[in-house]
N, C-alpha and C positions, 0 to 999 in steps of 0.2 A: 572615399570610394572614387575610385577613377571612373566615371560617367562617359568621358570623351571617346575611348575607345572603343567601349561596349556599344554606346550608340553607335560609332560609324561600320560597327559589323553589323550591328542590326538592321541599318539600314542596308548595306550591301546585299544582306541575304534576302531581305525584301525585294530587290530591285531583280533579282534574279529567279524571284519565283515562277513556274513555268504557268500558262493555261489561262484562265480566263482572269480580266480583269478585272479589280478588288472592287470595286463597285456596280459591278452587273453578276456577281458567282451567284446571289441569291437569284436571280431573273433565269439562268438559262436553260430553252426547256429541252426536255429529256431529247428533245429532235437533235437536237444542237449536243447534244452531250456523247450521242453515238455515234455522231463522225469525229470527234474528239478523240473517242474510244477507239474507235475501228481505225484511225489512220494518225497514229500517234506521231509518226515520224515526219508528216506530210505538214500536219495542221500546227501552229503555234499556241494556235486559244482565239477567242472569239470577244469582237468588240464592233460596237456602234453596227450592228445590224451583219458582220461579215465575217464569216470565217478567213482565219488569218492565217496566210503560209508561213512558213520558215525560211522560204527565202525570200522573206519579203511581199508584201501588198496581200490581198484576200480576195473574195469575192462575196458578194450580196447575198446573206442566205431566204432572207425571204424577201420577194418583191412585193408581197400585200395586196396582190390579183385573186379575185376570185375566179378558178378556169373550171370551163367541163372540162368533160373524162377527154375528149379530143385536144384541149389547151394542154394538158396535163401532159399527153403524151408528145405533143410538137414544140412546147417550149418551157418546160418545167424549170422550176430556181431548186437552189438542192436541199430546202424544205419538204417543199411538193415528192422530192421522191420517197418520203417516209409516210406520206399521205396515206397508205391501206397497208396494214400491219401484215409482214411477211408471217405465214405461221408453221408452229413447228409442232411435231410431239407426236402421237397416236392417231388424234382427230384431225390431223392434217389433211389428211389422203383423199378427204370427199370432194366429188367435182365442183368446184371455185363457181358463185351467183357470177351472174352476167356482170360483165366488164369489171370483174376483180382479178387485178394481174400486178400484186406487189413486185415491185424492181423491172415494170415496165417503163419506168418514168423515170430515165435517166436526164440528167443536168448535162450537156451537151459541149458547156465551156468548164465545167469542173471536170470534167474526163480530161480534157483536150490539156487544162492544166496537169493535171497527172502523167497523163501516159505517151502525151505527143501532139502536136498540129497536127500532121501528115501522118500519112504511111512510112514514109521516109525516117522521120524521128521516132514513130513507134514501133518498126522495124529493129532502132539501133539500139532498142531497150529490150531486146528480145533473149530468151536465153532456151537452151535446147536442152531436152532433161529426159531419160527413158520412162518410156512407158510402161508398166505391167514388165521389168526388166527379168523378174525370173518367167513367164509367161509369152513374152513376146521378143520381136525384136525389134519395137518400132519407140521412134521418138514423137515428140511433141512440142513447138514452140508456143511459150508463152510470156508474158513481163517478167523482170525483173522489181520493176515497182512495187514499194511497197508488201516487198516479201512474196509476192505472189506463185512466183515457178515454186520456190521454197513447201508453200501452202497445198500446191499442187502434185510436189514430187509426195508429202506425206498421204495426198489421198491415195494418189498410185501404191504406194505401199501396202494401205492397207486393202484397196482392191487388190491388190495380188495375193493376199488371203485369203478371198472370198471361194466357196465350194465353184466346181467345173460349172454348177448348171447354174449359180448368179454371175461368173466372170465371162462367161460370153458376152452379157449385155458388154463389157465395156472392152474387149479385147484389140476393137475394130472403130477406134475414135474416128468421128466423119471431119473433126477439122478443128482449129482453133484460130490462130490470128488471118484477117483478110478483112483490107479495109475495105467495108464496101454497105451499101444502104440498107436496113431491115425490109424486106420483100414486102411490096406493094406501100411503100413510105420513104422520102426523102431525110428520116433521120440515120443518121450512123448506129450501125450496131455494136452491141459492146465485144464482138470478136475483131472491130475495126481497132480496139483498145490493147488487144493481149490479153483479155482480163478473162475469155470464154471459151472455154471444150464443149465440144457435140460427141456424146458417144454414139455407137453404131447406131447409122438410121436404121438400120432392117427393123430394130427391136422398137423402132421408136413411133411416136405418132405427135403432126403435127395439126392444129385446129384447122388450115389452111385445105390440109389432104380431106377434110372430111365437115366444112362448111356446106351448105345449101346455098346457092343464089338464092332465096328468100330470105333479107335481112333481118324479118321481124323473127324467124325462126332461131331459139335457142342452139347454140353449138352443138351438138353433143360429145360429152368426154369422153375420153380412149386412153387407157395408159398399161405398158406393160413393163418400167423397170421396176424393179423391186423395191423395198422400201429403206428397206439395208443398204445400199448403195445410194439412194437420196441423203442418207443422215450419214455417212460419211463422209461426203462432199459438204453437207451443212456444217460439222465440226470443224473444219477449217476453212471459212468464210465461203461458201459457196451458196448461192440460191439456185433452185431448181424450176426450169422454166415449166413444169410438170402442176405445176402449182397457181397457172393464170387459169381465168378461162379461155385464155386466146393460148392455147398450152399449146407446149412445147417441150417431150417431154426428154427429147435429147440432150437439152442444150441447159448448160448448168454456166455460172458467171459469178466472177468475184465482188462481192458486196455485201463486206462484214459489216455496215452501219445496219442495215435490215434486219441481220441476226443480233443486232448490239441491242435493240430494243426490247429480244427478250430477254435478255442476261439481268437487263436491272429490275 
């Protein structure tokens, strides 16, 4: 039996296998497994503590900080942003307990690797794609990264199905790419990314428009887009800021490791 051959293919097809390495596949946990999922093209596989690019080097997925909900949102690692489970389904739709805002807690230097340092580089990753094209006649920019305008042009699509009295909510998008800080917080927001549409403010209501100066006082919740239009955006990686209780219910963001949690 010729043994030489066959081993050195065997070994070859091993050395090429993609994803995580052969002596941590049983350790990694489901957190670590949906940016695996959600960003197939981005990520290589994960080792000694770091999700690992494809072009080379990675970054620290958990730092092993215990944070309040304030840490959480000003310097999260890209564990922490799986922290409170985004949720989906029927019983979704009930107003969020106090300071539950899955896909609040964005990773700050894993965006920046994605989608750009600056305005400048994530400007040059931009691509322009119609909107509600039999409906309207307006565009919209948004990434290229990571399939995203792609992801985007199919939701358009399917909102341009929607009956006359659900496609108003979205006829009249308030904005998407602009780099610039989350209102009343020095973190960048994920429209500083490409990654975020606002559809019409008119329809929309945000926690900010309807706080009390008494902090200890509960939000109270307000939402009028429909639920139909939520789970269309959710089917191709989109979360709905309708769904914190710091809500938001215009403003919808690309962050399919949050829906990748409930897939498995």
């Amino acid at each position: 039996m010729r043994r030489g051959p066959l081993l050195c293919c065997l070994l070859i097809t091993l050395c090429f296998e993609p994803h995580v390495q052969s002596d941590e596949a049983g350790n990694v946990s489901s957190k670590v497994e949906s940016f695996l999922r959600a960003y197939p093209n981005f990520f290589s596989g994960y080792k000694d503590n770091k999700l690992m690019f494809r072009d080379g080097g990675g970054i620290q997925f958990d730092d092993g900080r215990s944070k309040t909900y304030e840490e959480l949102l000003s310097n999260p690692d890209p564990k922490d942003e799986l922290t409170q489970s985004y949720p989906v389904g029927p019983q979704s739709y009930v107003a969020p307990p106090v300071n539950f805002d899955p896909g609040r807690f964005r990773c700050a230097a894993l965006l920046k690797k994605m989608y750009g340092e600056n305005a400048k580089e994530v400007e040059s990753h931009l691509a322009t794609i119609p909107w509600l094209p039999h409906s309207t006649h307006r565009v919209v920019r948004i990434t290229r990264v990571n399939g995203v305008d792609r992801q985007l042009e199919a939701v358009s699509a399917e909102l341009d199905q929607l009956s006359p009295e659900d496609k108003k909510y979205v006829l009249k998008p308030g904005g998407t790419f602009n780099w610039r800080p989350i209102a009343g917080s020095d973190q960048l927001s994920a429209h500083s990314f490409g990654i975020a549409i606002d559809i019409d403010p008119a329809y929309s209501d945000y926690w900010r428009w309807n706080a009390t100066a008494d902090h200890e006082k509960v939000i109270p919740y307000k939402n009028r887009i429909p639920h139909r239009i939520v789970e269309i955006f959710e089917r191709h990686g989109f979360i709905w800021g309708g769904k914190w209780y710091h809500y938001d219910t215009m403003h919808f963001e690309y962050r399919p490791e949050l829906l990748q949690q409930k897939e498995r």
